[in-house]
N, CA, C and O atoms as a GROMACS GRO file, in nm:
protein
  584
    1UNK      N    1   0.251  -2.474   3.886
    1UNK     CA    2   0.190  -2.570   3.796
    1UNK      C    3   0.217  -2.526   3.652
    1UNK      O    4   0.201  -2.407   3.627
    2UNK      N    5   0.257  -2.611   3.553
    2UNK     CA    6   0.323  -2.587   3.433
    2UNK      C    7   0.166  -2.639   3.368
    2UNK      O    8   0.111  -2.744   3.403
    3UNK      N    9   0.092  -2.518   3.240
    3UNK     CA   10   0.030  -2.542   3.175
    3UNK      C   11   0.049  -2.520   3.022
    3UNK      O   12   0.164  -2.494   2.990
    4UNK      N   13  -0.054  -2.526   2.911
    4UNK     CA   14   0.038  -2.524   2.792
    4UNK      C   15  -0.093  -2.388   2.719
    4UNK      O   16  -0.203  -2.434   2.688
    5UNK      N   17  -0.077  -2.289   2.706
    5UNK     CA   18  -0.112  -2.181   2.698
    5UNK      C   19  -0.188  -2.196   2.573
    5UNK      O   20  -0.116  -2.189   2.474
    6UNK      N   21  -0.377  -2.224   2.535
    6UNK     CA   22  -0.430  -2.212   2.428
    6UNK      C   23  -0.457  -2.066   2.327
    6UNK      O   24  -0.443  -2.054   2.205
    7UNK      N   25  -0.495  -1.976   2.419
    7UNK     CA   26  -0.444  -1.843   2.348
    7UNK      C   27  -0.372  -1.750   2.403
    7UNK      O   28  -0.330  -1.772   2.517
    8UNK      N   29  -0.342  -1.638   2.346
    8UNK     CA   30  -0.247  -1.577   2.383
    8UNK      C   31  -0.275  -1.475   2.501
    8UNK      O   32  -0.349  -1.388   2.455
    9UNK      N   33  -0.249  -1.452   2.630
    9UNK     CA   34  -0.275  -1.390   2.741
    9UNK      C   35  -0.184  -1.298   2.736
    9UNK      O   36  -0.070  -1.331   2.705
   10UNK      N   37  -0.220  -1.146   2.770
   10UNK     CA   38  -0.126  -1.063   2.761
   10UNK      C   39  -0.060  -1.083   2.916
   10UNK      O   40  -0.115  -1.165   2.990
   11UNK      N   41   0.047  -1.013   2.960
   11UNK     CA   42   0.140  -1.050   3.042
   11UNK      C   43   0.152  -1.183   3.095
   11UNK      O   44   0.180  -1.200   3.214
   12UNK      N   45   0.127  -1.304   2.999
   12UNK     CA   46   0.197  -1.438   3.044
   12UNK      C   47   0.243  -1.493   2.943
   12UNK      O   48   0.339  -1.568   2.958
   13UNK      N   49   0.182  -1.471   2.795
   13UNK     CA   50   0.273  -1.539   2.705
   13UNK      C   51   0.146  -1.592   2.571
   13UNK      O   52   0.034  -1.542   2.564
   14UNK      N   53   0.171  -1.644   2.524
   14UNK     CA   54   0.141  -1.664   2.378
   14UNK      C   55   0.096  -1.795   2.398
   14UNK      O   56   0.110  -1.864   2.499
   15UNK      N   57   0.019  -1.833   2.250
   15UNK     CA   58  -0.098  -1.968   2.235
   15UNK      C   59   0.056  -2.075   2.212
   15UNK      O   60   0.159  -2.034   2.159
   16UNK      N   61   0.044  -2.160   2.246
   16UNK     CA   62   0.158  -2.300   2.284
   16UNK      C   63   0.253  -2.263   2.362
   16UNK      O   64   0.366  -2.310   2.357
   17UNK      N   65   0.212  -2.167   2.448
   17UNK     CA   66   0.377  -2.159   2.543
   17UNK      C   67   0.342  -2.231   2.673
   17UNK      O   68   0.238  -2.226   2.738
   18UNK      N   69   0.454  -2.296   2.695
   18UNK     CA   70   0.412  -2.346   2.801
   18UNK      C   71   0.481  -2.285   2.965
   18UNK      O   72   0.601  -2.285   2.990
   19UNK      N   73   0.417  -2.257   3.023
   19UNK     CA   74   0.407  -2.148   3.137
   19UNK      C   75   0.355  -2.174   3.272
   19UNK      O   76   0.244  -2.228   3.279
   20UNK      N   77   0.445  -2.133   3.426
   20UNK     CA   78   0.416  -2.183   3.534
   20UNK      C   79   0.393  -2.077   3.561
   20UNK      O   80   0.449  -1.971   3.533
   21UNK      N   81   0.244  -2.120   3.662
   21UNK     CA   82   0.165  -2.058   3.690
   21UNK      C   83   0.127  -2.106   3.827
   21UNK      O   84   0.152  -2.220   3.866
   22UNK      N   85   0.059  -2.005   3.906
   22UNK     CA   86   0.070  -2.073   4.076
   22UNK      C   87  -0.114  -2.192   3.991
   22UNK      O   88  -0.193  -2.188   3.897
   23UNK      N   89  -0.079  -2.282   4.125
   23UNK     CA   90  -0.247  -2.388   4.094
   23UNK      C   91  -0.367  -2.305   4.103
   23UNK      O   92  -0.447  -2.324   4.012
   24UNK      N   93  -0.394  -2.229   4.182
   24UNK     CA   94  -0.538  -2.139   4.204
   24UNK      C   95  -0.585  -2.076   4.001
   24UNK      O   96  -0.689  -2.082   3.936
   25UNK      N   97  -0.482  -2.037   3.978
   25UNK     CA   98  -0.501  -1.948   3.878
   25UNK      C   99  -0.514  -2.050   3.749
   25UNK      O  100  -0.567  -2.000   3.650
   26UNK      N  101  -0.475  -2.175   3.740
   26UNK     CA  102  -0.468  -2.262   3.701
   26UNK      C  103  -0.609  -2.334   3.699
   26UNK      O  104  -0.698  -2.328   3.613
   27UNK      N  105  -0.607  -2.363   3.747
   27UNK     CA  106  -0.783  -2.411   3.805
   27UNK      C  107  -0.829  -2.362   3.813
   27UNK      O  108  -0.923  -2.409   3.748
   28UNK      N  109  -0.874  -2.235   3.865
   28UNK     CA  110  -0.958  -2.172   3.878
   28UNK      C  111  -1.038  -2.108   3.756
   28UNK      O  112  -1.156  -2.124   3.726
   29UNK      N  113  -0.938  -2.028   3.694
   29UNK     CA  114  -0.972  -1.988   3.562
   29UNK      C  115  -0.914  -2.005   3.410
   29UNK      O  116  -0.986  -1.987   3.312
   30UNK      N  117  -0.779  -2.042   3.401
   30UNK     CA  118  -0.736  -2.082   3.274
   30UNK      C  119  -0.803  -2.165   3.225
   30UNK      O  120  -0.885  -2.141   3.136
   31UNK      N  121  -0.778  -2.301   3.284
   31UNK     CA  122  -0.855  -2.415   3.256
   31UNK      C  123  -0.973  -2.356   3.231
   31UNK      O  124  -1.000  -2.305   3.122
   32UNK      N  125  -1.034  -2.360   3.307
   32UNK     CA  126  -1.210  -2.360   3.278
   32UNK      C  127  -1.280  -2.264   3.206
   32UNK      O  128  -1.398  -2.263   3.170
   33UNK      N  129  -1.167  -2.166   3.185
   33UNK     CA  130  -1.177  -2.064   3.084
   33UNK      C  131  -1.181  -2.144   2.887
   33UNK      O  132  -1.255  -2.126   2.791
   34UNK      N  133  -1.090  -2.208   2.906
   34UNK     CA  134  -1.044  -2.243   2.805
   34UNK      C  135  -0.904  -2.221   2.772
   34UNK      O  136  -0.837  -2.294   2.699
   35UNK      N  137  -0.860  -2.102   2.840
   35UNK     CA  138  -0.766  -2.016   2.797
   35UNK      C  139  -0.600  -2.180   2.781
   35UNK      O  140  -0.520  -2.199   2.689
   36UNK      N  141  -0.615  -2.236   2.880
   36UNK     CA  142  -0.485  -2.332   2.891
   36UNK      C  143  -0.576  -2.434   2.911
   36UNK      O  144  -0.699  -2.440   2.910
   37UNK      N  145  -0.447  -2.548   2.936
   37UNK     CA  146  -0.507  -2.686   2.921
   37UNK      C  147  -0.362  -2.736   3.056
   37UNK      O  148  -0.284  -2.644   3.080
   38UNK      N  149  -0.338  -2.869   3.132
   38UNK     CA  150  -0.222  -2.906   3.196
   38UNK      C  151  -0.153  -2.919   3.112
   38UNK      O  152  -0.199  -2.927   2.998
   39UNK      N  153   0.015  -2.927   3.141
   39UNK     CA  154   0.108  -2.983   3.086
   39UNK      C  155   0.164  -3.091   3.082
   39UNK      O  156   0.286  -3.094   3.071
   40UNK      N  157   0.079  -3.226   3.090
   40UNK     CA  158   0.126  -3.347   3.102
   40UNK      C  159   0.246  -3.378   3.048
   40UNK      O  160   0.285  -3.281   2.982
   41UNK      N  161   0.320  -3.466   3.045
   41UNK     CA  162   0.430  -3.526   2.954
   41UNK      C  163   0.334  -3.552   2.816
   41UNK      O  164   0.399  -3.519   2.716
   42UNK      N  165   0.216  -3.596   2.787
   42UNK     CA  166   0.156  -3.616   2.690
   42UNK      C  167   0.131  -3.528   2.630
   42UNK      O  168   0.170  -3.520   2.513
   43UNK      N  169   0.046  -3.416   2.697
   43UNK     CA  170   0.000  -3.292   2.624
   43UNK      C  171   0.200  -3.228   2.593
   43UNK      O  172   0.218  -3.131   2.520
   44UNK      N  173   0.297  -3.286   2.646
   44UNK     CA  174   0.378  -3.194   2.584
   44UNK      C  175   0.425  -3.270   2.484
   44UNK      O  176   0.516  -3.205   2.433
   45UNK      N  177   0.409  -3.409   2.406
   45UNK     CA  178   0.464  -3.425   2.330
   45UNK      C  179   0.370  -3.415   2.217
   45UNK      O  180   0.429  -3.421   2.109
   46UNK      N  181   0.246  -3.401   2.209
   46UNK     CA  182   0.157  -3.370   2.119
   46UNK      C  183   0.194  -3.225   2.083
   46UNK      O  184   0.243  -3.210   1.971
   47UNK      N  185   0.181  -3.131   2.151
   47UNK     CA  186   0.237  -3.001   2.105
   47UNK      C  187   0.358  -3.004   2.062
   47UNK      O  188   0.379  -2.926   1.968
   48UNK      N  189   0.474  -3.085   2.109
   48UNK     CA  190   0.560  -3.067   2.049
   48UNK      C  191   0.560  -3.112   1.870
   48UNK      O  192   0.613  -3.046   1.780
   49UNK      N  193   0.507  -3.204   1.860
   49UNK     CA  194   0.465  -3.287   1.754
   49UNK      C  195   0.373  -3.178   1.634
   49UNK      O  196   0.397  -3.173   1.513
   50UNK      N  197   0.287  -3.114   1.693
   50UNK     CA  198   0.204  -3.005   1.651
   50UNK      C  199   0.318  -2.886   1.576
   50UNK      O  200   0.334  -2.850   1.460
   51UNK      N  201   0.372  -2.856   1.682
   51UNK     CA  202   0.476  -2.720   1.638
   51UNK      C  203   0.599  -2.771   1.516
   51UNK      O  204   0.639  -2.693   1.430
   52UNK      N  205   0.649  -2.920   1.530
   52UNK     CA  206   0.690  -2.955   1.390
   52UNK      C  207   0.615  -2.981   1.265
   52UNK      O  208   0.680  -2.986   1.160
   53UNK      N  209   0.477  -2.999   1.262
   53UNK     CA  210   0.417  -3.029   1.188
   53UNK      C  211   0.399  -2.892   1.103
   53UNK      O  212   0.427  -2.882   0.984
   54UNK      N  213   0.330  -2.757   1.210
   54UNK     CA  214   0.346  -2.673   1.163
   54UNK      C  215   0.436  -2.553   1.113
   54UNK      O  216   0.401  -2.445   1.066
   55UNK      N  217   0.597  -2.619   1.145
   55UNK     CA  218   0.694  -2.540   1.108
   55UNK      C  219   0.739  -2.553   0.981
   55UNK      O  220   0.814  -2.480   0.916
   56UNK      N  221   0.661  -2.701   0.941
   56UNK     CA  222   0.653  -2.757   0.820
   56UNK      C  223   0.612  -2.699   0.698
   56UNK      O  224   0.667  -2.680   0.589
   57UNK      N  225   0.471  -2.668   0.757
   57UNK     CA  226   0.383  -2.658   0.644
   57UNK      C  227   0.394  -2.460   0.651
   57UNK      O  228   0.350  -2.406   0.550
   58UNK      N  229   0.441  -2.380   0.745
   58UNK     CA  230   0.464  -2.291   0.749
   58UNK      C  231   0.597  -2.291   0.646
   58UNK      O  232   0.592  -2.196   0.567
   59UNK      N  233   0.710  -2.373   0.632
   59UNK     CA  234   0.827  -2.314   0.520
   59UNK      C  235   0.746  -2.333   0.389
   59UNK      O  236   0.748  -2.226   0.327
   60UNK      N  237   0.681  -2.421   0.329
   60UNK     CA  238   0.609  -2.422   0.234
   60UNK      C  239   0.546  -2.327   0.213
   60UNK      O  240   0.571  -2.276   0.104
   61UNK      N  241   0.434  -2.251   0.301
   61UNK     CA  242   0.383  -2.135   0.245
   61UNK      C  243   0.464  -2.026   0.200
   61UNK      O  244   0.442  -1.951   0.105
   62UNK      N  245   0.573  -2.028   0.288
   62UNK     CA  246   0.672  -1.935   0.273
   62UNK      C  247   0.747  -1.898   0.155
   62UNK      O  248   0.771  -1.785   0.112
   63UNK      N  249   0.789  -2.034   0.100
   63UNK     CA  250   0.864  -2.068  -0.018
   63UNK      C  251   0.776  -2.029  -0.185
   63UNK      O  252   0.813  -1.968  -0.285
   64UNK      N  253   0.650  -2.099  -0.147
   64UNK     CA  254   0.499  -2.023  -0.216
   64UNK      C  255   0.520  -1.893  -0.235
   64UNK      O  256   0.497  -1.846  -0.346
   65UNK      N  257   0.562  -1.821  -0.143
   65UNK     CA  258   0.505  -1.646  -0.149
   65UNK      C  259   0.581  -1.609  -0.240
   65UNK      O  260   0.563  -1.551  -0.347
   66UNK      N  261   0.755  -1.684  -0.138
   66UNK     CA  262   0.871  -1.588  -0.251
   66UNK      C  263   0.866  -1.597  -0.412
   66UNK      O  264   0.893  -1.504  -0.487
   67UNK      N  265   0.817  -1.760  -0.461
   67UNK     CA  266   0.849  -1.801  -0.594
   67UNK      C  267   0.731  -1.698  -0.617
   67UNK      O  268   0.790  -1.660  -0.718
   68UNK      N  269   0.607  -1.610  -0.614
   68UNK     CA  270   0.501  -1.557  -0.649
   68UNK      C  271   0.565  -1.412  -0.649
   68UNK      O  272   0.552  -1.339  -0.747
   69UNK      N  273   0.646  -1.369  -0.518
   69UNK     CA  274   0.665  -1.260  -0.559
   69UNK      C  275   0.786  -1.288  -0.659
   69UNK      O  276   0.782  -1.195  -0.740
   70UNK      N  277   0.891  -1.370  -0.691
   70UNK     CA  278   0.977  -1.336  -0.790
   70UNK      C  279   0.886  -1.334  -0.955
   70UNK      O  280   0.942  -1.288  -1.055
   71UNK      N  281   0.776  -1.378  -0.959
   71UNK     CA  282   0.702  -1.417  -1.060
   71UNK      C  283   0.593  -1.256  -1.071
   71UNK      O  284   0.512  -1.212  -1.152
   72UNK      N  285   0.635  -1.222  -0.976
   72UNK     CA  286   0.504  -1.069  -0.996
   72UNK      C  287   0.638  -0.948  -1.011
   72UNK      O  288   0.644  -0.867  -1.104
   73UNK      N  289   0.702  -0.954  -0.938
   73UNK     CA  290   0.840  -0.821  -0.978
   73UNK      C  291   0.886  -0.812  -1.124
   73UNK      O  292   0.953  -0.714  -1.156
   74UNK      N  293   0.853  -0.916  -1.223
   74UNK     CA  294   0.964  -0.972  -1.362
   74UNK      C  295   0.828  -0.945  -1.445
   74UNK      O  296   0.838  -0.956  -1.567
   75UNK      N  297   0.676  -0.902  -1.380
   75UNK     CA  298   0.593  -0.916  -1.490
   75UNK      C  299   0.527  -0.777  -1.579
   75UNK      O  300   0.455  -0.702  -1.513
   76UNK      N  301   0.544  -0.752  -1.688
   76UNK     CA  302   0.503  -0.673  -1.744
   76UNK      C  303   0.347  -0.645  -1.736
   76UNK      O  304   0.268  -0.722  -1.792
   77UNK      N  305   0.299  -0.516  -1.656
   77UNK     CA  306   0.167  -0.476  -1.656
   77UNK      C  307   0.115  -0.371  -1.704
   77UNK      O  308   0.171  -0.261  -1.695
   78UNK      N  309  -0.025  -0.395  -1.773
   78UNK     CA  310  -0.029  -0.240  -1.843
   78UNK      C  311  -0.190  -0.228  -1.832
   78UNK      O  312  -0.267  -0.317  -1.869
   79UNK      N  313  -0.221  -0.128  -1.787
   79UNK     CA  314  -0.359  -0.110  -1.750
   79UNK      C  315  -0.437   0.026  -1.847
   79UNK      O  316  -0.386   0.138  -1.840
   80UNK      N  317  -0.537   0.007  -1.917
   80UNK     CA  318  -0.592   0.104  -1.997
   80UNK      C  319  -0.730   0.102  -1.920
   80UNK      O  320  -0.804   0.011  -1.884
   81UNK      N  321  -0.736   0.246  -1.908
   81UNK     CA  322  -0.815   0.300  -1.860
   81UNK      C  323  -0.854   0.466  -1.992
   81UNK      O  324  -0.783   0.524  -2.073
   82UNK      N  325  -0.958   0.479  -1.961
   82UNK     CA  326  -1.010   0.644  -2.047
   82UNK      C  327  -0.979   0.720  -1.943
   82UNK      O  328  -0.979   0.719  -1.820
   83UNK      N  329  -0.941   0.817  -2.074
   83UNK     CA  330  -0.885   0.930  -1.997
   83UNK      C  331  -0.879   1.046  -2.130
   83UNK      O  332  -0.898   1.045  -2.252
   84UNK      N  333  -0.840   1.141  -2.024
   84UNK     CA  334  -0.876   1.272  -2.131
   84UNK      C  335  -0.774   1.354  -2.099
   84UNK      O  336  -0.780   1.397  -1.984
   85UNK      N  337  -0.640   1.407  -2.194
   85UNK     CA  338  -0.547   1.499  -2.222
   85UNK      C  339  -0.489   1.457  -2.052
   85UNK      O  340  -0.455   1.540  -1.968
   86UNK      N  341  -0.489   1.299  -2.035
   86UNK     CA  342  -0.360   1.255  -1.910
   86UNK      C  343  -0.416   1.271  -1.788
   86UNK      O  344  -0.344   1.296  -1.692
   87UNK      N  345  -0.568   1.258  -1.773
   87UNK     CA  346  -0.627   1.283  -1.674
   87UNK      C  347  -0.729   1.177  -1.704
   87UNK      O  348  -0.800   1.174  -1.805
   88UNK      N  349  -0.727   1.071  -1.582
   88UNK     CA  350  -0.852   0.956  -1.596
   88UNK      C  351  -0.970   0.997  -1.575
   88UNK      O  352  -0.995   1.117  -1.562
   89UNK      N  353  -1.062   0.902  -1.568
   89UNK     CA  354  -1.252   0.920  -1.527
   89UNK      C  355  -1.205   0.802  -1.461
   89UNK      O  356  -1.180   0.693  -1.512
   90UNK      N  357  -1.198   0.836  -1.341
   90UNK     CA  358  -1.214   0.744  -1.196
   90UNK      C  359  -1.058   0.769  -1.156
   90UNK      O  360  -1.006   0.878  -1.136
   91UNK      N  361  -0.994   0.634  -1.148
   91UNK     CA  362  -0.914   0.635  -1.035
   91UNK      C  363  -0.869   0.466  -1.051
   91UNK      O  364  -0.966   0.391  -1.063
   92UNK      N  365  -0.745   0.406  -1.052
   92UNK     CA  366  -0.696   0.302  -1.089
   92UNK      C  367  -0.694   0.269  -0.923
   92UNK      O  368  -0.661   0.356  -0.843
   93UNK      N  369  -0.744   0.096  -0.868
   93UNK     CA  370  -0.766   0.119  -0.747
   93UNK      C  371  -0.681  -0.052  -0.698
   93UNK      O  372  -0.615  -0.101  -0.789
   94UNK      N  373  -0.685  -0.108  -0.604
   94UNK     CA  374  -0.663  -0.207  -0.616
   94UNK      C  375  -0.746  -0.342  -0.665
   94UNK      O  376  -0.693  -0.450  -0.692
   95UNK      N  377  -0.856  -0.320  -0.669
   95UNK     CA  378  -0.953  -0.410  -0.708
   95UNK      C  379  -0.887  -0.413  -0.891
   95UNK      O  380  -0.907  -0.523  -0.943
   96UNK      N  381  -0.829  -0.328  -0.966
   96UNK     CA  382  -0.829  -0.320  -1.127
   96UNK      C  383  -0.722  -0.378  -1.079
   96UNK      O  384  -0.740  -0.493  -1.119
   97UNK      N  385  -0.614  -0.378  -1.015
   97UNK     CA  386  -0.493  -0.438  -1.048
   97UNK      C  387  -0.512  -0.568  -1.025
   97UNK      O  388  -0.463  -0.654  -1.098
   98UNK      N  389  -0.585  -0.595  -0.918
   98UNK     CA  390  -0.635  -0.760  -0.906
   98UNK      C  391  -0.670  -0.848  -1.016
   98UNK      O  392  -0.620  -0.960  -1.023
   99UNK      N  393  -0.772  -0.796  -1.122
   99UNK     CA  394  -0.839  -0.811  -1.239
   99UNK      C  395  -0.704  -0.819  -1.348
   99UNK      O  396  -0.690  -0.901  -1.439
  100UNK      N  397  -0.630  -0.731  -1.318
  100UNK     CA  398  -0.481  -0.742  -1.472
  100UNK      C  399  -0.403  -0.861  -1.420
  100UNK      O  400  -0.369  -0.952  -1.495
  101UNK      N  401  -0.370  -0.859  -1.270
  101UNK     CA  402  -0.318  -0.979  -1.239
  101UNK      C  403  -0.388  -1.099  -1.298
  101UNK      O  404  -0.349  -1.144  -1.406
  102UNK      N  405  -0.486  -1.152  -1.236
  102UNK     CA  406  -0.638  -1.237  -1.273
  102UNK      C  407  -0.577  -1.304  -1.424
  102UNK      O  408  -0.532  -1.416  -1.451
  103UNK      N  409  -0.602  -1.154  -1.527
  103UNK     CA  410  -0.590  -1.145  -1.666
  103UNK      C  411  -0.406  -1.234  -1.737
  103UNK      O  412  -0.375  -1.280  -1.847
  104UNK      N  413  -0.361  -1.225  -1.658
  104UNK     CA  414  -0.210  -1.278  -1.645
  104UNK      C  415  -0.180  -1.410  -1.555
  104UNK      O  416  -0.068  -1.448  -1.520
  105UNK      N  417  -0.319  -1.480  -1.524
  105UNK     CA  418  -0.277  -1.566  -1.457
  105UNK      C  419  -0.199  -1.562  -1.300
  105UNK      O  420  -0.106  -1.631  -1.259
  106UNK      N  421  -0.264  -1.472  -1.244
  106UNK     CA  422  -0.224  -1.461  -1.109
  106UNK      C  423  -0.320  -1.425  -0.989
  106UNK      O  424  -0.354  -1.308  -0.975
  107UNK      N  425  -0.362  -1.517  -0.906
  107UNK     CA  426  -0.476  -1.499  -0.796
  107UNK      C  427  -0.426  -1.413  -0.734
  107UNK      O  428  -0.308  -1.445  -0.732
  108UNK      N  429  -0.437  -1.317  -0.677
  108UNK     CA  430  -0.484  -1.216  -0.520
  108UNK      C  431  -0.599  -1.174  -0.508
  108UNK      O  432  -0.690  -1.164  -0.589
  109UNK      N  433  -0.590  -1.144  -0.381
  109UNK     CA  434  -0.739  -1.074  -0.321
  109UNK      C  435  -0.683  -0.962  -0.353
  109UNK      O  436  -0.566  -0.968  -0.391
  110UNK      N  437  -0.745  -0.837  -0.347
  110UNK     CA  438  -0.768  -0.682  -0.360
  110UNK      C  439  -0.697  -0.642  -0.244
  110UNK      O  440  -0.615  -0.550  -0.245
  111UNK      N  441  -0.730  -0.718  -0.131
  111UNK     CA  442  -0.723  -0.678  -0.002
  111UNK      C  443  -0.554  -0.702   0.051
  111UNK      O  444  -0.520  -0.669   0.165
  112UNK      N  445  -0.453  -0.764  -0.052
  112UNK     CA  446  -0.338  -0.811  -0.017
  112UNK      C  447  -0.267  -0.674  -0.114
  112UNK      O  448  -0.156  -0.630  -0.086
  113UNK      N  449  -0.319  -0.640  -0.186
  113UNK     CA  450  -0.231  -0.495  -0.300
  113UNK      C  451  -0.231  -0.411  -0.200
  113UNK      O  452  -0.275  -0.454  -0.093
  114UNK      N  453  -0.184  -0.273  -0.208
  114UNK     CA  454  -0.189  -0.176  -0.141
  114UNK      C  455  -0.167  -0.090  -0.250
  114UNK      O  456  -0.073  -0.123  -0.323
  115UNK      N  457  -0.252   0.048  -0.290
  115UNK     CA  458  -0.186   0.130  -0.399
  115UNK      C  459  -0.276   0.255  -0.356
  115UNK      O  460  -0.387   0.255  -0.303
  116UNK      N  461  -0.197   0.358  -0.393
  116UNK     CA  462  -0.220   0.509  -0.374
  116UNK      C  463  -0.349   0.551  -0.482
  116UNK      O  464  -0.320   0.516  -0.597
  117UNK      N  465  -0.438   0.595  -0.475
  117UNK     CA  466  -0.499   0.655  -0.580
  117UNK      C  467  -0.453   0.728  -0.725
  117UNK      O  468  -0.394   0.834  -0.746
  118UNK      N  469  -0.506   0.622  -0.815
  118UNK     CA  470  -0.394   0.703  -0.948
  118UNK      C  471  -0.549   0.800  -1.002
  118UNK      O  472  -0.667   0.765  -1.004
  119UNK      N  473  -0.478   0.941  -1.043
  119UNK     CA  474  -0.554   0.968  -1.131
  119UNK      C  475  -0.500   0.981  -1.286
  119UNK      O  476  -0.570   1.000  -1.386
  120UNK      N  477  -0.397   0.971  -1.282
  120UNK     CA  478  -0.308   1.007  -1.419
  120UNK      C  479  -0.227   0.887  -1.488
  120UNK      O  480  -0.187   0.779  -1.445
  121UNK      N  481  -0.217   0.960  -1.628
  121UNK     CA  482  -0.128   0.827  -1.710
  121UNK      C  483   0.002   0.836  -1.660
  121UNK      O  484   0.048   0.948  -1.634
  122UNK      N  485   0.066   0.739  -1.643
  122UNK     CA  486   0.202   0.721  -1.600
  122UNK      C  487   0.249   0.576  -1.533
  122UNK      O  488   0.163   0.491  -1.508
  123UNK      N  489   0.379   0.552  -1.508
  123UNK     CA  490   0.420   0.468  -1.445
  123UNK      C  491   0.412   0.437  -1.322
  123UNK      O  492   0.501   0.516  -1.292
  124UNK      N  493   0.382   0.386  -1.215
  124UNK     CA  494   0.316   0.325  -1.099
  124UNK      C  495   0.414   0.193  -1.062
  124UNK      O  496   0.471   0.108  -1.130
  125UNK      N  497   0.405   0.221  -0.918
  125UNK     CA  498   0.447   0.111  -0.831
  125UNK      C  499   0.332   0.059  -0.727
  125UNK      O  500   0.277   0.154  -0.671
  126UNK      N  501   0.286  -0.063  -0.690
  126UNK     CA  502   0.213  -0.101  -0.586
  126UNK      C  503   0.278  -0.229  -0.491
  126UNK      O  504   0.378  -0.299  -0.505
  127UNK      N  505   0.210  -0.226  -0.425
  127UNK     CA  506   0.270  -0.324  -0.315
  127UNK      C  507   0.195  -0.446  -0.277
  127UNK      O  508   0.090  -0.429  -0.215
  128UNK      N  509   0.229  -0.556  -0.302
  128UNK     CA  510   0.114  -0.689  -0.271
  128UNK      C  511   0.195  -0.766  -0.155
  128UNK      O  512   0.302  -0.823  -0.175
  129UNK      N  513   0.123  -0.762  -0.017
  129UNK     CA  514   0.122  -0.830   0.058
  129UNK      C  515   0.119  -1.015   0.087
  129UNK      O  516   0.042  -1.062   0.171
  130UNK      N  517   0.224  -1.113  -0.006
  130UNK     CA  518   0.187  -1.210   0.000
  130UNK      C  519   0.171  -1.345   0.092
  130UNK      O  520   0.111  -1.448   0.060
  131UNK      N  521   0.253  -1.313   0.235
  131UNK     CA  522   0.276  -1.335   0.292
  131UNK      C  523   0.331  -1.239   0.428
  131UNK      O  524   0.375  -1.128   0.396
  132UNK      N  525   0.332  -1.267   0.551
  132UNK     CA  526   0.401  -1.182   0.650
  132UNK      C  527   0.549  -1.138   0.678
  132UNK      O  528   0.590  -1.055   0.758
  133UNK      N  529   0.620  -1.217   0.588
  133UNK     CA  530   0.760  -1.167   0.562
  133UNK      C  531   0.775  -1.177   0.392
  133UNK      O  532   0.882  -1.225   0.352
  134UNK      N  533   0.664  -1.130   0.276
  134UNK     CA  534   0.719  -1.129   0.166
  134UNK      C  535   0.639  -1.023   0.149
  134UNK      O  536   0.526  -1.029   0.196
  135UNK      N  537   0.688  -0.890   0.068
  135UNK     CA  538   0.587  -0.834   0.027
  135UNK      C  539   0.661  -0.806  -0.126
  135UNK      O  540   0.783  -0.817  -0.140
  136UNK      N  541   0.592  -0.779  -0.212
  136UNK     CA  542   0.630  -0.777  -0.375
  136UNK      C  543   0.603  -0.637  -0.415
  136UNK      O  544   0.508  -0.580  -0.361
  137UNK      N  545   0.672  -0.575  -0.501
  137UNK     CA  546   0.640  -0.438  -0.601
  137UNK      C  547   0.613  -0.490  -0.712
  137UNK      O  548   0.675  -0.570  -0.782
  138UNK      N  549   0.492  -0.427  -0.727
  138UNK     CA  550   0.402  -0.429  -0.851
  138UNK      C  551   0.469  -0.321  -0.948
  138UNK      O  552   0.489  -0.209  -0.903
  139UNK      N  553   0.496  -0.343  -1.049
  139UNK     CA  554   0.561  -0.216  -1.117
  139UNK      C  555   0.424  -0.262  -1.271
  139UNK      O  556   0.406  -0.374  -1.320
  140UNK      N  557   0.349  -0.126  -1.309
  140UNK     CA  558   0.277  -0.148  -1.391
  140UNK      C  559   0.277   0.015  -1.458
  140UNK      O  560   0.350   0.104  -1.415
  141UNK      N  561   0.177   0.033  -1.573
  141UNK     CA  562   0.186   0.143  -1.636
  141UNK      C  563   0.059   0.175  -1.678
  141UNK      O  564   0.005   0.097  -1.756
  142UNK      N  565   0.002   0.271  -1.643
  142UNK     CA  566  -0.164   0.333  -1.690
  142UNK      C  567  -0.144   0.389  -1.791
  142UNK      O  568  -0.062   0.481  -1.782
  143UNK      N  569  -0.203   0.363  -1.926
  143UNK     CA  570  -0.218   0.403  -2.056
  143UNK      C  571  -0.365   0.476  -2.046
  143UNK      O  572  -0.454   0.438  -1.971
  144UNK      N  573  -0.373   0.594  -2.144
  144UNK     CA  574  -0.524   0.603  -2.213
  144UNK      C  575  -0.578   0.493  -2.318
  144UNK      O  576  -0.500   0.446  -2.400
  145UNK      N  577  -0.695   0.458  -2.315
  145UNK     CA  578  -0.802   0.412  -2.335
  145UNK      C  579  -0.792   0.410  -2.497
  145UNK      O  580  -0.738   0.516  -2.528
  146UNK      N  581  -0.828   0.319  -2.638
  146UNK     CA  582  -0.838   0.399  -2.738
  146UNK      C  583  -0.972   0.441  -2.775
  146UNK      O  584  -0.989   0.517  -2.871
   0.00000   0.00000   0.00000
């Protein structure tokens, strides 16, 4: 019996795959689980219909990320923080780089940067997660404070 797979089951396959399966296991528990649904000719052209819709709106996000990361690699960042003879009071974290972005006209969460603990003045690289196949270098520079 061919069903169309709602989430992803480990050793049978992934959420929209569609997958034969003996009837017991089918009935018995996918279905009524939730886990699948049948594979009518209907239910397959709705999914099919589904998976173009979202291959759609998936290149768009995509296209989103890259123009963001070519727009974050080209941007000049400079972060002042106090500090004393090249040694900060705290620690430059991702939440501050969020805020200089912010300050420049650029949304992220905190939670999409990735950066090493700075304690010192110097030049810095970070990494912003904007997508699952884009990730961007942050290139910025920690100054002292005046």
């Amino acid at each position: 019996m061919e069903v169309i797979l709602i989430k992803d089951i480990e050793k049978l396959g992934y959420a929209n795959d569609i997958v034969d399966v003996k009837p017991g296991y089918a009935n018995n528990y996918l279905i009524p689980q939730g886990l699948a649904k049948a594979a009518t000719a209907s239910a397959k052209k709705v999914l099919a219909e589904n998976l173009k819709q979202r291959a759609h709106k998936d290149a768009k996000i995509l296209a989103d990320a890259q123009a963001l990361a070519e727009t974050i690699v080209n941007l000049p960042l400079t972060l002042s923080m106090k500090a004393e003879e090249g040694k900060l009071f705290g620690t430059v974290t991702a939440t501050d780089l969020a805020e200089a972005l912010a300050a420049k006209g650029i949304t992220l969460d905190r939670k999409q940067i990735t950066v090493e603990p700075i304690k010192t003045v110097g030049e810095y690289e970070a990494t912003a997660r904007l997508h699952k196949e884009v990730k961007a270098t942050i290139k910025f520079s920690v100054v002292a404070a005046e």
